[in-house]
Residue frames as a rotation matrix with the C-alpha (Angstrom) as fourth column:
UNK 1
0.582 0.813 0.000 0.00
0.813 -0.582 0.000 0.00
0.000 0.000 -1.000 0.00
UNK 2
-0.078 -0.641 0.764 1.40
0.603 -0.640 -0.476 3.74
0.794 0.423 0.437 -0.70
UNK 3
-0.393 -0.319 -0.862 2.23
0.790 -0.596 -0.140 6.09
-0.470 -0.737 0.487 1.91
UNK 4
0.727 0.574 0.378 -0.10
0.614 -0.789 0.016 9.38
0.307 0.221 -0.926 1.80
UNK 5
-0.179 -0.667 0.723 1.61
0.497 -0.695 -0.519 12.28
0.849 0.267 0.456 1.60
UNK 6
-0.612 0.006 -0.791 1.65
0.762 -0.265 -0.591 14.58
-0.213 -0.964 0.158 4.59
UNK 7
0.345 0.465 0.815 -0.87
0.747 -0.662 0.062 17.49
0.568 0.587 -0.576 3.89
UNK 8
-0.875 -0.255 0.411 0.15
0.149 -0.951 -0.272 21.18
0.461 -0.177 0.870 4.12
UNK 9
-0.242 0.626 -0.741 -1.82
0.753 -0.360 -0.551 22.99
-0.612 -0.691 -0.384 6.78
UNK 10
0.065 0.225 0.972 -4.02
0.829 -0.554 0.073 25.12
0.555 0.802 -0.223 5.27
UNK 11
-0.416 -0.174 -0.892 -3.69
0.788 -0.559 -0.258 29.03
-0.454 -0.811 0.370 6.16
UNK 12
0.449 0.866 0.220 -6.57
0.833 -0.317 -0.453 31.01
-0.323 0.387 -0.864 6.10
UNK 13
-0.238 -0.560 0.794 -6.23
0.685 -0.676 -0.272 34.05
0.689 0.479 0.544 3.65
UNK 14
-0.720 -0.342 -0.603 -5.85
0.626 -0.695 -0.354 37.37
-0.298 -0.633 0.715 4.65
UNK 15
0.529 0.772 0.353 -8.46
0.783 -0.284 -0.553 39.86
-0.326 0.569 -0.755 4.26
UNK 16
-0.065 -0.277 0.959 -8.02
0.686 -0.710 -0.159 42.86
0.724 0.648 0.237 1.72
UNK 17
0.515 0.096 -0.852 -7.09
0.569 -0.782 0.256 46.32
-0.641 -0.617 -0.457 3.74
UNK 18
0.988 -0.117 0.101 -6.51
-0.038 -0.817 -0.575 49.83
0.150 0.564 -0.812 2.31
UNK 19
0.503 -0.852 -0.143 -3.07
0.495 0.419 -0.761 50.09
0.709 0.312 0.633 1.17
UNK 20
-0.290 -0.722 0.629 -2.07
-0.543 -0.417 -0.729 52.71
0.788 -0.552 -0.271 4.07
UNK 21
0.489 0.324 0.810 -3.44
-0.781 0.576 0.242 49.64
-0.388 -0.751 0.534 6.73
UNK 22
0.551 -0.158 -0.819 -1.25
-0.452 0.769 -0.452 47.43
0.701 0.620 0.352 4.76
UNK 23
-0.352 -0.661 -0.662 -0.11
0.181 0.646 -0.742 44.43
0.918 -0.381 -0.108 7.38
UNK 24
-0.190 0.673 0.715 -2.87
-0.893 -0.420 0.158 45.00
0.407 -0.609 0.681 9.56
UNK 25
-0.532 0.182 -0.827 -3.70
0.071 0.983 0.170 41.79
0.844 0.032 -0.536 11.49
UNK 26
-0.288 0.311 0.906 -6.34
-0.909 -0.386 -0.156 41.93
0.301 -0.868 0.394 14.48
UNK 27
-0.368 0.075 -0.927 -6.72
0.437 0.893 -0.102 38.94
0.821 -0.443 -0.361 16.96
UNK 28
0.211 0.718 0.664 -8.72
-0.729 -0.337 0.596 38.30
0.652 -0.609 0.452 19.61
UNK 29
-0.751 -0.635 -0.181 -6.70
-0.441 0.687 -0.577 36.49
0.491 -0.354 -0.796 22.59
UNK 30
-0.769 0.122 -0.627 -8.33
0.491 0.741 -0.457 34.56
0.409 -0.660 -0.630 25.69
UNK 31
-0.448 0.500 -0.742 -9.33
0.817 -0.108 -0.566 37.23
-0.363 -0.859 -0.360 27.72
UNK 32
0.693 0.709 0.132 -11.34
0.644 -0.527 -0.554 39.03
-0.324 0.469 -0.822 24.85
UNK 33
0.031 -0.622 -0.783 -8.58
0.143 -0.772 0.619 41.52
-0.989 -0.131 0.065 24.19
UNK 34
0.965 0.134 0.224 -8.48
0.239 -0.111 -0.965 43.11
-0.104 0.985 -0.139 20.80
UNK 35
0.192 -0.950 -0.245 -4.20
-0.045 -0.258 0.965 42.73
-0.980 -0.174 -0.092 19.76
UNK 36
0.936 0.353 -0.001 -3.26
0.115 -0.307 -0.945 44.48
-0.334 0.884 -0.327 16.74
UNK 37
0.323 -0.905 0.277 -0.31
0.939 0.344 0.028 44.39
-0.120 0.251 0.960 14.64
UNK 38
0.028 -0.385 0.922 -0.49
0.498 -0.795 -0.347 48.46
0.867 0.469 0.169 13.85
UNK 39
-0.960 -0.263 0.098 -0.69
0.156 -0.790 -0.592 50.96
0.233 -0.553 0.800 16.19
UNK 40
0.129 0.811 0.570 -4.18
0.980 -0.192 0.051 52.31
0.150 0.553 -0.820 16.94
UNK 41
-0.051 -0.482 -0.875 -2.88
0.297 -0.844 0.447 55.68
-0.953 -0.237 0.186 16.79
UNK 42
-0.917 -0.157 -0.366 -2.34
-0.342 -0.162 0.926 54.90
-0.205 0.974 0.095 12.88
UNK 43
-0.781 0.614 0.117 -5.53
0.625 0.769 0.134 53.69
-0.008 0.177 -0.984 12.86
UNK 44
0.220 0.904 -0.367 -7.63
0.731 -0.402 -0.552 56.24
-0.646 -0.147 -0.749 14.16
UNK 45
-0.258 -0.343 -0.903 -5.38
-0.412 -0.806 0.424 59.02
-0.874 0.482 0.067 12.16
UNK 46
-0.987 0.161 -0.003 -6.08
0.083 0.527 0.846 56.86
0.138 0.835 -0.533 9.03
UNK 47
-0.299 0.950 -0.087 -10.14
0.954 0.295 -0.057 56.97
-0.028 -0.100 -0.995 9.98
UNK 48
-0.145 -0.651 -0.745 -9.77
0.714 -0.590 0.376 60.48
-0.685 -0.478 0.550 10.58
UNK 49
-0.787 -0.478 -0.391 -8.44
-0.353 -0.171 0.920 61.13
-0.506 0.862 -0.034 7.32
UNK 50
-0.979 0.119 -0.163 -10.76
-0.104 0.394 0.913 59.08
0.173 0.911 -0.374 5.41
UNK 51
-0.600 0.659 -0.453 -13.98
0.795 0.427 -0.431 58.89
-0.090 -0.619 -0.780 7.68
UNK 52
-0.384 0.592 0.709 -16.99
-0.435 -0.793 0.426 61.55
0.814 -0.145 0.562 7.70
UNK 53
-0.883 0.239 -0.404 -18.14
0.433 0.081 -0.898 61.82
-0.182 -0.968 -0.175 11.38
UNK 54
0.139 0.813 0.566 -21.86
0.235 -0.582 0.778 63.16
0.962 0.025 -0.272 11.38
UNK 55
0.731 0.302 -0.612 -21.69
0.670 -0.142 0.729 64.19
0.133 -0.943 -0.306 15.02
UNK 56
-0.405 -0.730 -0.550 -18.60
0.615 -0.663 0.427 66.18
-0.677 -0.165 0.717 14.06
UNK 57
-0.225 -0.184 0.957 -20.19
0.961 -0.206 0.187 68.41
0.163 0.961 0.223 11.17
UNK 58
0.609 0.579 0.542 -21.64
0.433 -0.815 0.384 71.35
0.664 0.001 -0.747 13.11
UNK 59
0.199 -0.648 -0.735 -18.49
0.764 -0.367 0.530 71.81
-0.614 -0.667 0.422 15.09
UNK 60
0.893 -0.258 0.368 -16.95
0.122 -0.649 -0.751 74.86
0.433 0.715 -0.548 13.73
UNK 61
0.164 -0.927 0.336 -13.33
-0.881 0.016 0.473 74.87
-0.444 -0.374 -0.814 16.09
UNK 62
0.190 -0.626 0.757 -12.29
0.686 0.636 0.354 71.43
-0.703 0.452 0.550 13.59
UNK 63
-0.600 -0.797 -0.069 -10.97
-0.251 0.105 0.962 71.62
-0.759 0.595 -0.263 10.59
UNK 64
0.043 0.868 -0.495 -12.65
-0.911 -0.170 -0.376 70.97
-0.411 0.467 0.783 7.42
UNK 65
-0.254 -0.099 0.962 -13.81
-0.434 0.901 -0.022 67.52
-0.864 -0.423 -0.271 7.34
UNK 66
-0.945 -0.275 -0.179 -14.00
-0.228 0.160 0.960 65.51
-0.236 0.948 -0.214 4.52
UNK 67
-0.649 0.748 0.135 -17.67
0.472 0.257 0.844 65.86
0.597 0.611 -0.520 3.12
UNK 68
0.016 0.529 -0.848 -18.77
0.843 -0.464 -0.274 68.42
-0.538 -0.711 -0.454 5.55
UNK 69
-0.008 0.434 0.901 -20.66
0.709 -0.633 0.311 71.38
0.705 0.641 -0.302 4.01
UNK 70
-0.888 -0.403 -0.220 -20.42
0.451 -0.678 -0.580 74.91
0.084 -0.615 0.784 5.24
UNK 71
-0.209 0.739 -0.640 -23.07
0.522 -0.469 -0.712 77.12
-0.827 -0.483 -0.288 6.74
UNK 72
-0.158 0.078 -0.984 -22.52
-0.265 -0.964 -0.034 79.52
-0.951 0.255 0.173 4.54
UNK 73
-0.967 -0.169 -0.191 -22.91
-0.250 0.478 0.842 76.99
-0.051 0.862 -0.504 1.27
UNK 74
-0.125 0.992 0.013 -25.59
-0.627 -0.068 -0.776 76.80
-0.769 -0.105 0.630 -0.17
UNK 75
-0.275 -0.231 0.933 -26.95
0.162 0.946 0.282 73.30
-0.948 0.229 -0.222 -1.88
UNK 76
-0.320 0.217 -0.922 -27.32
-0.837 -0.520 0.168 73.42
-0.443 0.826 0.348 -5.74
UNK 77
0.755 0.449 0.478 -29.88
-0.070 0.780 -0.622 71.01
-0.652 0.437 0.620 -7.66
UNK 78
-0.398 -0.895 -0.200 -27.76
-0.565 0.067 0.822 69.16
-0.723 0.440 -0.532 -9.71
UNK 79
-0.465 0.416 0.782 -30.76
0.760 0.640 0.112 67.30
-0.454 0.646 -0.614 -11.89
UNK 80
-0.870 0.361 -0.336 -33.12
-0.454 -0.851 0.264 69.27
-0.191 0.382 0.904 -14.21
UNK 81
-0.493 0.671 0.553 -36.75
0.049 0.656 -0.753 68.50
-0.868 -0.344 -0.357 -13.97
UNK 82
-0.395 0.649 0.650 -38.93
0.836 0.547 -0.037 67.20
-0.380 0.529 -0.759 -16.29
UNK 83
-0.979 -0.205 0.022 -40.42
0.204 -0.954 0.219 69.54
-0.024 0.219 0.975 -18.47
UNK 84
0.068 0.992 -0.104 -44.42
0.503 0.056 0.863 68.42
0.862 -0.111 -0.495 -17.70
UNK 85
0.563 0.139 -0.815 -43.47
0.798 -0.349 0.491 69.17
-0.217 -0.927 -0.307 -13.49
UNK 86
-0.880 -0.465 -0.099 -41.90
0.433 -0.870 0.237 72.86
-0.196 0.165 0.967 -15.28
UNK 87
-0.591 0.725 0.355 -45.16
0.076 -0.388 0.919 73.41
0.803 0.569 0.174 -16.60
UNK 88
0.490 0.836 -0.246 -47.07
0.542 -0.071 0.838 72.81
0.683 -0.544 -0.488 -13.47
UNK 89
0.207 -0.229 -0.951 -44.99
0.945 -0.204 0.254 74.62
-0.252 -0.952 0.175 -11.39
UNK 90
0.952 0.053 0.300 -44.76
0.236 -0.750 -0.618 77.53
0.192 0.659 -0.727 -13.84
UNK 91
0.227 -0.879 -0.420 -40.79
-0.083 -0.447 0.891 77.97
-0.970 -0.167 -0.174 -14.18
C-alpha cells in the first residue's frame, strides 16, 4: 500500500485592507482583548483622514472635514426637472 503524503496545513487568507493599513492583522486572545499588529494611533489618524463623522459636522473649532458642508454653502440642484413638473410649477 502507498504512503499518503503529509498534507500542508491550510492558512486562512488574509483579508483585503486599504493600502495605508497594509499588514494589519487583528486577533482576539483569551481574555477578549483586541491585539493588533499596527498601532491604533495609525488607525484612528487613518479613519480620521478618510472617515466623515456626522456628530462632528456642526463643530466649527475642527478643521474641514472631509464631506462636511459649510453654513454659509448653499446646496445646488444638480438634476433638471422634467419639463411636464416645469409646466405645473410655472418655471
Amino acid at each position: 500500500m502507498a504512503k499518503k503524503s503529509p498534507k500542508k496545513p491550510v492558512q486562512p487568507e488574509k483579508p483585503r485592507v486599504h493600502k495605508d493599513l497594509e499588514g494589519l492583522d487583528i486577533t482576539i486572545n483569551n481574555f477578549g482583548e483586541l491585539n493588533m499588529s499596527l498601532p491604533i494611533d495609525k488607525i484612528n489618524e487613518f479613519l480620521n483622514r478618510t472617515v466623515d463623522d456626522k456628530k462632528l459636522r456642526h463643530r466649527d473649532d475642527l478643521e474641514a472635514l472631509p464631506g462636511r458642508k459649510r453654513e454659509d454653502e448653499e446646496e445646488e440642484e444638480d438634476f433638471d426637472l422634467p419639463d411636464d413638473l416645469k409646466r405645473e410649477l410655472g418655471e
